[in-house]
N, C-alpha and C positions, 0 to 999 in steps of 0.2 A: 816134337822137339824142334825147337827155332834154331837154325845156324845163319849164318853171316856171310858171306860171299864179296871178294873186292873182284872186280872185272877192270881189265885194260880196253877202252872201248875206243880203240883211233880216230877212226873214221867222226869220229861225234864233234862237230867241227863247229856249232851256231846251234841258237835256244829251237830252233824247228826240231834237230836232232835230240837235243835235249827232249822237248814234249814228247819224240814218237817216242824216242826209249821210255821215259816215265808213263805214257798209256801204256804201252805195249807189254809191257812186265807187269805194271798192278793189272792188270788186265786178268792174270795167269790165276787161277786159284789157288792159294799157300803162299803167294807173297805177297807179305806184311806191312814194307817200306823198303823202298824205296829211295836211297842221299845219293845225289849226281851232284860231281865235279866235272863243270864242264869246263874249265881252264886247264886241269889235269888229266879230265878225260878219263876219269875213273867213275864205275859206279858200284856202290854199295849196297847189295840186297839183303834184307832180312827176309827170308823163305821156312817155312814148314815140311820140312825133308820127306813126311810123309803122304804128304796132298804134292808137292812138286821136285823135280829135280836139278842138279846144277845144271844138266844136260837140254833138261826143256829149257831152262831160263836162258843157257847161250843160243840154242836154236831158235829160240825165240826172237833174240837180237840179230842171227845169220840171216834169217830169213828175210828181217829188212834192209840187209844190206850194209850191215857192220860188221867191223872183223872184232874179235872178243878172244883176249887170253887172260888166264884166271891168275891173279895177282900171288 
């Protein structure tokens, strides 16, 4: 089952950030898409709840060094 996910991503500051976040999540198996607002700094995952978790896809972002609170 697909769910939806908005993230507060601060740190996401220029389109480099932008790219790592966009590899770094499609990257994860079970997430689907991927919509980044980077003027808002928000991003939007469509993820597979049972291939992955909200928990991996923020440690996913922690781990490169953004801070992530879930909308």
């Amino acid at each position: 089952m697909s769910i939806r996910a908005e993230l507060n991503v601060e740190d996401m500051n220029c389109s480099d950030c932008k790219a790592v976040v966009e590899k770094s999540l499609t990257a994860l198996d079970g997430v689907e898409n991927v919509i980044i607002d980077e003027a808002g700094k928000k991003v939007t995952v469509k993820y597979d709840e049972i291939k992955v978790t909200l928990v991996d896809i923020k440690q996913t972002l922690m781990e490169k060094g953004y801070s992530v609170i879930e909308v």
